[in-house]
C-alpha positions as CSV (number, residue, x, y, z in Angstrom):
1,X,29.9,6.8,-1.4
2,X,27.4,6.8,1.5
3,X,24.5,9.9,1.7
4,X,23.7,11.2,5.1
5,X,19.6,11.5,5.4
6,X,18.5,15.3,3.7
7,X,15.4,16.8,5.6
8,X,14.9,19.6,2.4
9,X,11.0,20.9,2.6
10,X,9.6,22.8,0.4
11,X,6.1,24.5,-0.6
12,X,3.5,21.9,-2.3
13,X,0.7,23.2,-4.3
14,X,-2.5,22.2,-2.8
15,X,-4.4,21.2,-5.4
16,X,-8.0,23.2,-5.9
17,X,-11.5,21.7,-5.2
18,X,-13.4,20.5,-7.5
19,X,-17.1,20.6,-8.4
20,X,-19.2,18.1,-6.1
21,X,-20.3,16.2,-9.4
22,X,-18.5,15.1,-12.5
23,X,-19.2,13.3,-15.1
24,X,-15.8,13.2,-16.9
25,X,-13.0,13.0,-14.9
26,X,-10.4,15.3,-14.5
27,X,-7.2,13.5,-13.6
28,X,-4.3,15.3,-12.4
29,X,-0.7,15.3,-13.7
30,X,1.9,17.0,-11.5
31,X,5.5,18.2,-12.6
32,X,8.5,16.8,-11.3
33,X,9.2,18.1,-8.0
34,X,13.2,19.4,-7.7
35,X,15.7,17.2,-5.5
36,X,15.8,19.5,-3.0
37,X,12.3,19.4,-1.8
38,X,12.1,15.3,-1.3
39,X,12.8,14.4,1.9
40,X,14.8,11.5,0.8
41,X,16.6,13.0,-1.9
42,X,20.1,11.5,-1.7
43,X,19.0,8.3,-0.4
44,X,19.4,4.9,-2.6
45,X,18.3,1.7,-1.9
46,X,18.8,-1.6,-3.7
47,X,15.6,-3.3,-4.1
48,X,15.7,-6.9,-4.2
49,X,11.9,-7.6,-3.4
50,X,9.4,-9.2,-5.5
51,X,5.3,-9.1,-5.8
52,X,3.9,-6.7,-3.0
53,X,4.7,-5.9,0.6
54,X,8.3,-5.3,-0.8
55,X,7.8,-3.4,-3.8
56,X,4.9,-1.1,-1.4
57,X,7.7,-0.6,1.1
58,X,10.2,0.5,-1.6
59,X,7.3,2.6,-3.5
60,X,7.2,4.7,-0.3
61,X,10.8,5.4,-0.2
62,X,10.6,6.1,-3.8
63,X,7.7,8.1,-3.4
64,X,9.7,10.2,-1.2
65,X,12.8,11.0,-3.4
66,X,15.0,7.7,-2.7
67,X,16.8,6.4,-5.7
68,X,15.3,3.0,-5.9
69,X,17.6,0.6,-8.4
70,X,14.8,-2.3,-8.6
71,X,16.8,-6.0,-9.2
72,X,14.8,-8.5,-11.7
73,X,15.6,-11.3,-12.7
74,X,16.6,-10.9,-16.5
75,X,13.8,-13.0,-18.9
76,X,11.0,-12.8,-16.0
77,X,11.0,-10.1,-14.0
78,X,9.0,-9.6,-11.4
79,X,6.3,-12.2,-10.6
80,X,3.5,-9.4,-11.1
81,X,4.5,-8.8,-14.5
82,X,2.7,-12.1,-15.3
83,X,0.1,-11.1,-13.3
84,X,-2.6,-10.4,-15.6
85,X,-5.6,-9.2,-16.9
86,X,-5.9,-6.5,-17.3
87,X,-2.2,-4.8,-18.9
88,X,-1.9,-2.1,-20.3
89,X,-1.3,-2.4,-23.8
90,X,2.5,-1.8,-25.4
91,X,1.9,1.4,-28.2
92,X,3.4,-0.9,-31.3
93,X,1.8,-3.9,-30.8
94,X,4.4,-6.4,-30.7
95,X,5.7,-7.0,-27.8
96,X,3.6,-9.0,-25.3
97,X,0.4,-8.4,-23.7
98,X,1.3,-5.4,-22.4
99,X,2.4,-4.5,-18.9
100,X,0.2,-5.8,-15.9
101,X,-1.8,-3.5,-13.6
102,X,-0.7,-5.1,-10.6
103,X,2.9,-4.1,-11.6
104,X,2.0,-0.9,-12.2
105,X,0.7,-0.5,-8.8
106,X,3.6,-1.3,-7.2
107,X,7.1,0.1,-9.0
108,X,6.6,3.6,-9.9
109,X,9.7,6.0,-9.0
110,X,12.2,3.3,-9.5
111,X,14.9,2.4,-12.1
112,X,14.9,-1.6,-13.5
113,X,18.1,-3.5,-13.9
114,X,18.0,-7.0,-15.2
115,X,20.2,-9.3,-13.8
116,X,20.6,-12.8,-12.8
117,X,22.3,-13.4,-9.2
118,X,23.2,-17.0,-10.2
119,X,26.0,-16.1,-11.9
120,X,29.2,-15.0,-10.5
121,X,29.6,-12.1,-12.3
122,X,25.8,-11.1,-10.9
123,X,27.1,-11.0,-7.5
124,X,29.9,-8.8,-8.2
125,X,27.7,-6.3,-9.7
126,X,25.8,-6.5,-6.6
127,X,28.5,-6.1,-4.3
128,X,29.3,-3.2,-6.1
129,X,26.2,-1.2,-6.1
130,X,25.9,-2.3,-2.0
131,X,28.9,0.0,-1.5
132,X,26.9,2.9,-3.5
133,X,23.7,2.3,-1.6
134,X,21.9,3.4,1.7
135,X,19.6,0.6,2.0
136,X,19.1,-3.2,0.6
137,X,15.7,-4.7,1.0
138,X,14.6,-8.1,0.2
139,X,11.9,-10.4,0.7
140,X,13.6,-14.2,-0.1
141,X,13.2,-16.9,2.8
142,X,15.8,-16.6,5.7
143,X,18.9,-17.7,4.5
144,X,18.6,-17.6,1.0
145,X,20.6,-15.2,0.0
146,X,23.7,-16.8,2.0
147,X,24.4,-19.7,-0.9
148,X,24.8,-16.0,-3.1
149,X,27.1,-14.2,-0.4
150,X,23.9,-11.5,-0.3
151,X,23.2,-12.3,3.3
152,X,23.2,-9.6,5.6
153,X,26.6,-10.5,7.4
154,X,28.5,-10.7,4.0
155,X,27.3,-7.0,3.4
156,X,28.0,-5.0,6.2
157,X,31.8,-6.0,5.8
158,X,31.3,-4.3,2.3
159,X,29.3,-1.6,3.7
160,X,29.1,-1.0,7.2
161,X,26.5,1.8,6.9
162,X,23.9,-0.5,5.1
163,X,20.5,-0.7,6.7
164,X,19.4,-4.2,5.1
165,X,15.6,-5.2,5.8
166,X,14.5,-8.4,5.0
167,X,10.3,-9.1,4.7
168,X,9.5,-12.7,5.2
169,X,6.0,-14.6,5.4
170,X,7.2,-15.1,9.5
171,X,10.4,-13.4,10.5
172,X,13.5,-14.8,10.2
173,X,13.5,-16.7,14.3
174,X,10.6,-18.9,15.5
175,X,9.1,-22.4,14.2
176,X,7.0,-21.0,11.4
177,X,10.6,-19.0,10.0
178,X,11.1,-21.0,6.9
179,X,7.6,-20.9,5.8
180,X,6.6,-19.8,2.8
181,X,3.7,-17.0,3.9
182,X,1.2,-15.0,1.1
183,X,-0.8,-12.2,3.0
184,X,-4.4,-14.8,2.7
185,X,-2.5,-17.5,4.8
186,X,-1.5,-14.8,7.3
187,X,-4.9,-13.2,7.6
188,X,-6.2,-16.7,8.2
189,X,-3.6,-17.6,10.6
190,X,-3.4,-14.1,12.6
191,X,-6.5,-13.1,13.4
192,X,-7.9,-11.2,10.5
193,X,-10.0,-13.7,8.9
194,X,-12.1,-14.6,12.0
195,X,-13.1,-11.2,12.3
196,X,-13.6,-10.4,9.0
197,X,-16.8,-11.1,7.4
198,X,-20.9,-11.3,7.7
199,X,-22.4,-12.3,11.3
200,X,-23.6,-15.4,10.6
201,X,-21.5,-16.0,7.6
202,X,-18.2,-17.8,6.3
203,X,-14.9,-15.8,7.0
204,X,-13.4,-14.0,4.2
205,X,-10.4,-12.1,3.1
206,X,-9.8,-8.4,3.2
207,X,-10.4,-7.5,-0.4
208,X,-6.9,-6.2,-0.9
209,X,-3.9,-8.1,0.4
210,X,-3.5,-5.7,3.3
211,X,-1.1,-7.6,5.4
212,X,1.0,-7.6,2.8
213,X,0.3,-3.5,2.7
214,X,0.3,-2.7,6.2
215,X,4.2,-5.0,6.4
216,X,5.0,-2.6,3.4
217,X,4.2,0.3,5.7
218,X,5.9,-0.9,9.1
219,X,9.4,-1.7,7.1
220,X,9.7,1.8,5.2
221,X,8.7,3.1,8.5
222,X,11.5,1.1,10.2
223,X,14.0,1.8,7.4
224,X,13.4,5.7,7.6
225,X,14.2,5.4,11.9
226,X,17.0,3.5,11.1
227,X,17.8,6.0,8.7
228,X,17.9,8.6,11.0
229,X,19.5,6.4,14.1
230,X,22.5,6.3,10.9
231,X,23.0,10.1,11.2
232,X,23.8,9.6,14.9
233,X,25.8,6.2,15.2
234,X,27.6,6.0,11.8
235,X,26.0,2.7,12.1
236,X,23.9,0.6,9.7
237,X,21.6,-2.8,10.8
238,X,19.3,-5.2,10.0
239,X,15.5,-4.8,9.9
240,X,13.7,-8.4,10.8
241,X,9.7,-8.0,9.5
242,X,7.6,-10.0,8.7
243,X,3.6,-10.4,7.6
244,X,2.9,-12.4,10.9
245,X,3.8,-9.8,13.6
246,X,2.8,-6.6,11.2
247,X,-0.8,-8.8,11.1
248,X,-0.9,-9.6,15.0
249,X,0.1,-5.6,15.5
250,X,-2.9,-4.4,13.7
251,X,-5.4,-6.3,15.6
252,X,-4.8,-3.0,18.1
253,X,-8.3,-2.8,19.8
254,X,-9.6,-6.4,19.2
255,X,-6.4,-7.3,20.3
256,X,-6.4,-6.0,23.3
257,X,-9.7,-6.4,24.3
258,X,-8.9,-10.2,24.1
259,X,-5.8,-9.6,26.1
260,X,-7.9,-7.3,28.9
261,X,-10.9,-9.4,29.1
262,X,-9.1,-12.9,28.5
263,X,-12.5,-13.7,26.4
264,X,-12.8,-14.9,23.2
265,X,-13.4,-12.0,20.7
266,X,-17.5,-11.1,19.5
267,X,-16.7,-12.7,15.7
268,X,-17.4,-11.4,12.8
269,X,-20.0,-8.3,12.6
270,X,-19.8,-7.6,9.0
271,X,-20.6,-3.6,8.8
272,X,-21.7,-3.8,11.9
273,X,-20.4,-2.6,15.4
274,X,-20.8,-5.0,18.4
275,X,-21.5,-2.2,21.0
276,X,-22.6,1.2,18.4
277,X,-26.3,0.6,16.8
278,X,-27.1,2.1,14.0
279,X,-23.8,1.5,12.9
280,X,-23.7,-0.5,9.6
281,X,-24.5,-0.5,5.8
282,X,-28.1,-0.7,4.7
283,X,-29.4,-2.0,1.4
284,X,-30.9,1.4,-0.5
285,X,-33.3,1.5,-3.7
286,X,-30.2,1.1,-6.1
287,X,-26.9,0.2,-3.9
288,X,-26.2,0.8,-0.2
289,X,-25.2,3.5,2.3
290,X,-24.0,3.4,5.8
291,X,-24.8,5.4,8.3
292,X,-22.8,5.9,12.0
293,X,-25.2,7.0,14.9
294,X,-22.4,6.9,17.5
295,X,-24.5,8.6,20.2
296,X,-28.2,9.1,20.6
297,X,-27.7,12.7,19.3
298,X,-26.2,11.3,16.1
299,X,-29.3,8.9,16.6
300,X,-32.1,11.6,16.8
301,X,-30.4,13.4,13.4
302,X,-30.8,10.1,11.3
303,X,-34.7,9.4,12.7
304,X,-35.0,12.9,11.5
305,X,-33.7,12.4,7.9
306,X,-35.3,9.2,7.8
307,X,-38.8,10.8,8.4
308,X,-39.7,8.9,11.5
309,X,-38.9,10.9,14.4
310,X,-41.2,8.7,16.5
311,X,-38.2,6.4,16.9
312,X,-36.2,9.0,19.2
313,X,-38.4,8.1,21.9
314,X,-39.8,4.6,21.5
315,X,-38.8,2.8,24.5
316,X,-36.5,0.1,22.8
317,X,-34.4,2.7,21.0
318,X,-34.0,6.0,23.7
319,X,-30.1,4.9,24.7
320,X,-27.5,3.1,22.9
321,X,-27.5,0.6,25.3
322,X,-31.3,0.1,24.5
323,X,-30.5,0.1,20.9
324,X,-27.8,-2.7,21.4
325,X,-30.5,-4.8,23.0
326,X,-33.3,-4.4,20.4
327,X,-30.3,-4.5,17.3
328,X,-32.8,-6.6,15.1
329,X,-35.8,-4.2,15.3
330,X,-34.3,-0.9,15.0
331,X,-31.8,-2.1,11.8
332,X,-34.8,-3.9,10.3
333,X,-36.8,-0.5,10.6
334,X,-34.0,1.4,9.0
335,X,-33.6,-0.7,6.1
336,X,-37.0,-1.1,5.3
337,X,-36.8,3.1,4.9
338,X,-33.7,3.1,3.5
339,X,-35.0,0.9,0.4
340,X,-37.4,3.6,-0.3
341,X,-35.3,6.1,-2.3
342,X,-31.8,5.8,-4.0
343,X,-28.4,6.4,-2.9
344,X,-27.5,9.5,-3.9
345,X,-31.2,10.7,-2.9
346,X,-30.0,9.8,0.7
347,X,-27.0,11.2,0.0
348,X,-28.3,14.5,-0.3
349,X,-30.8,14.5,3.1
350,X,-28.7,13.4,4.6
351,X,-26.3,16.4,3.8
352,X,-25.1,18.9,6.2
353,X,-26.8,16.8,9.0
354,X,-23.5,16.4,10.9
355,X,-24.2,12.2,11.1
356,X,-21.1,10.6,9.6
357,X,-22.9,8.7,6.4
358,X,-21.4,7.3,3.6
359,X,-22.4,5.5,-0.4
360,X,-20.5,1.9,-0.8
361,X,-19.0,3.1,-4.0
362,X,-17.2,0.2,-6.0
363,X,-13.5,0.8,-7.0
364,X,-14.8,2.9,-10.1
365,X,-17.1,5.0,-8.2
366,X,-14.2,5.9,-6.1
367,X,-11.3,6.7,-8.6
368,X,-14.0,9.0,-10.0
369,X,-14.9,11.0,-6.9
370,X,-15.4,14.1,-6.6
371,X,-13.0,14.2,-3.5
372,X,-10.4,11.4,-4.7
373,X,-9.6,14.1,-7.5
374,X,-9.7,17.1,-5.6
375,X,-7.1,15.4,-3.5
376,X,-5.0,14.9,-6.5
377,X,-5.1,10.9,-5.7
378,X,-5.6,10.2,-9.5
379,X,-2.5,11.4,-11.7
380,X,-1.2,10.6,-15.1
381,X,2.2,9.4,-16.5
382,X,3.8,8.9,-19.7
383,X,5.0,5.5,-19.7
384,X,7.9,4.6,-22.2
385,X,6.0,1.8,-24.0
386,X,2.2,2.0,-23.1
387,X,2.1,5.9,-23.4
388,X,-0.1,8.1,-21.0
389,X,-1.2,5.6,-17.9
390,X,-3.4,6.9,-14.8
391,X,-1.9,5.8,-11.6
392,X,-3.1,6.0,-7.9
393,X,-1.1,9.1,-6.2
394,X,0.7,9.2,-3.2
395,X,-1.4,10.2,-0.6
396,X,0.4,12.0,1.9
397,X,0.4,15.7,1.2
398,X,3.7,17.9,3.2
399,X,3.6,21.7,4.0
400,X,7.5,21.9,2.5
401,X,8.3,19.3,0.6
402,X,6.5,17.6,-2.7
403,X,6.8,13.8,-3.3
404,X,4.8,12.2,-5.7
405,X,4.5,10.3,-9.0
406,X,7.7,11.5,-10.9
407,X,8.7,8.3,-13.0
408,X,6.4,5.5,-14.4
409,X,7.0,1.7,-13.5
410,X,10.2,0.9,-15.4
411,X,10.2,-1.7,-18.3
412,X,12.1,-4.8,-17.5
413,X,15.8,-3.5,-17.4
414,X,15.1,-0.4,-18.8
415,X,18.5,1.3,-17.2
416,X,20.4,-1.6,-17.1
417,X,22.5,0.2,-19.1
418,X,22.2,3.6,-17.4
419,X,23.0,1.9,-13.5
420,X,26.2,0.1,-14.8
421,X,27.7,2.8,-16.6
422,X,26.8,5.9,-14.6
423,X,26.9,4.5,-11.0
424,X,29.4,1.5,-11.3
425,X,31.3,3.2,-14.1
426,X,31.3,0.0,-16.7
427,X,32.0,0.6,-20.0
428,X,29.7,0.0,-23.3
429,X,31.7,-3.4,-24.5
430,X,31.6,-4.6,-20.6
431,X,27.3,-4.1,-20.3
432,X,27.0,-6.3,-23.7
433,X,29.5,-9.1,-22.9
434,X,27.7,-9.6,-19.9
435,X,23.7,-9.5,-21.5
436,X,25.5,-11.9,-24.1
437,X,26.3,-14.1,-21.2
438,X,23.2,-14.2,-19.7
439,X,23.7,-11.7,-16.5
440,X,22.0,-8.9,-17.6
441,X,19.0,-7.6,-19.9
């Protein structure tokens, strides 16, 4: 039966702040929030994705209270379940190398069935938990879920309501539809490459996939309007994204700056800023910190700090504008300074100066912040074969409502069982015919 969209809120505990410094880490662990205060409580959706834009977009949903049922295939799994070092190591030993960080990323809140799609009898099953769900989402090339009768068309006769969003490398129209697309070839082919990078250096990659992120963000985005456009219209529909247009979207400024001026865009600028100066990273005794004079206020503060307040009025550095101009000379000067002490000393002249500054912490340096755990964006889980397991949080915080972290990333068809009997009402001899046949695990 089909759920109309619940908008329950309820109180979160805001977490309390913690001391500036810690050495040992304090990682949170929050209760499971009730039902009623998830704003998607009620909500299921058939996840048929694989890797990571899909499994972020259904994450979110998750996150928010949807029942997620996640569809592997039955031996493998998940592509990212192979995706490793590092795992994290199964309790008894014997079973594998563990389960794969990049898994666990990706799959919290959601329940695994194991179950192969090239057999009849997978279909059925399929069919059948369409008319129990709310939303399908898949990532396969266009078309290929037709040859299975899992195409879009074939579903809305079985459930009209469905909202059935499909990610693809390129969308499911256009020349480039039937290529296969990984976020790296879309960064290089959209834009985000070119502009991505030192000045006088090679292009590079985002160090996370983050078209593949920000295409997980635009579909649960679309999914949760289309949602709501469900509560009017009765009506469900299909959701075309892809990595390509989610990639060409968040160019936003340089975007249209190319579009305004019909110029080519400035390159790559590293740290940097083409048009703010000082505005960039600088190399300190021990690491590097960055430091964003965005006006010659901000500017005067940081000559200040730095100890050289002669700068403020040195001809080549009054304005912005003379700043831009004379780049070379007043970053060199900083640097040179900056080299003389260490990070954190910076760190602390630089306090309660009212400049935006900032260390470069590596990934480490960040999970272990004093603010990342004040925020409560480090939590701990008890996962059914690795026991305890930290996990990045979910990061949006509601006045009346509480989602979060409430189930570790499943096992491969850990409620295989539990989906087939409880929501498509099989019985105990029908679940072990089918694993013996190969369908299920």
């Amino acid at each position: 039966m089909h759920r109309l969209l619940k908008l329950h809120r309820a109180v979160v505990a805001r977490p309390s702040a913690l001391p500036a410094v810690r050495r040992t880490p304090q990682w949170r662990s929050y209760s499971t929030p009730s039902n009623d205060t998830l704003p998607l409580s009620g909500i299921r959706v058939l996840d048929m994705t694989r890797v990571l834009a899909g499994p972020y977009c259904t994450q979110i949903l998750g996150d928010l209270g949807a029942d997620v049922i996640k569809v592997e295939h039955p031996v493998r799994g998940d592509d990212t379940r192979a995706w490793g070092p590092p795992y994290a190591k199964y309790e008894d030993g014997s079973q594998g190398p563990g389960e794969s960080a990049y898994y666990l990323a990706v799959n919290r809140n959601k329940k695994s069935i194991g179950l192969s799609f090239a057999h009849k009898s997978g279909v059925e099953i399929l069919h059948r938990l369409v008319k129990e769900c709310d939303v399908l989402v898949e990532n396969y090339l266009p078309g290929g879920l037709k040859k299975y009768n899992m195409d879009y068309e074939t579903l809305r006769e079985i459930n009209p309501k469905l909202i059935y969003a499909s990610i693809t490398g390129y969308g499911q129209t256009g020349p480039y539809s039937n290529r296969a697309g990984y976020d790296v070839m879309v960064e290089a082919e959209m834009g985000l490459m070119h502009i991505t990078g030192a000045r006088d250096g090679d292009p590079v990659k985002v160090g996370v996939a983050v078209t593949d992120l920000t295409t997980g963000l635009y579909t649960s985005n679309a999914i949760m309007a289309a949602l709501l456009a469900r509560v009017r219209t009765g009506k469900g529909q299909h959701i075309d994204a892809c990595l390509s247009d989610c990639q060409v979207a968040t160019l936003a400024n340089i975007a249209s700056s190319a579009l305004i001026s019909g110029q080519k865009d400035s390159g790559r600028w590293g740290t940097a800023h083409p048009s703010i100066v000082p505005y960039r990273s600088y190399q300190t005794r021990d690491g590097d910190i960055l430091f964003g004079g965005g006006n010659d206020k901000l500017f005067g503060v940081l000559c200040d700090r730095l100890g050289y307040p002669e700068w403020k009025t040195d001809p080549r550095f009054v304005t912005n504008s003379d700043r831009v101009k004379h780049r070379k000379e007043i970053d060199s000067l900083i640097e040179e300074r900056a080299k003389q002490k260490t990070t954190q000393e910076w760190l602390e002249i630089l306090e309660g100066s009212g400049m935006p500054y900032a260390a470069v912490n590596d990934i480490q340096g960040t999970l272990n912040h004093s603010h990342v755990q004040a925020r409560g964006m480090v939590t701990e889980v008890n996962h059914p074969a690795c026991g305890p397991i930290k996990l990045v949080n979910t990061p949006i915080k509601y006045s009346h409502a509480t989602p979060g972290v409430r189930t570790p990333p499943p096992t491969l068809g850990q409620h295989t069982d539990e989906i087939l009997g409880e929501v498509l009402q099989y019985k105990a001899e029908e679940i072990a015919q089918l694993k013996q046949e190969g369908v299920l695990s």
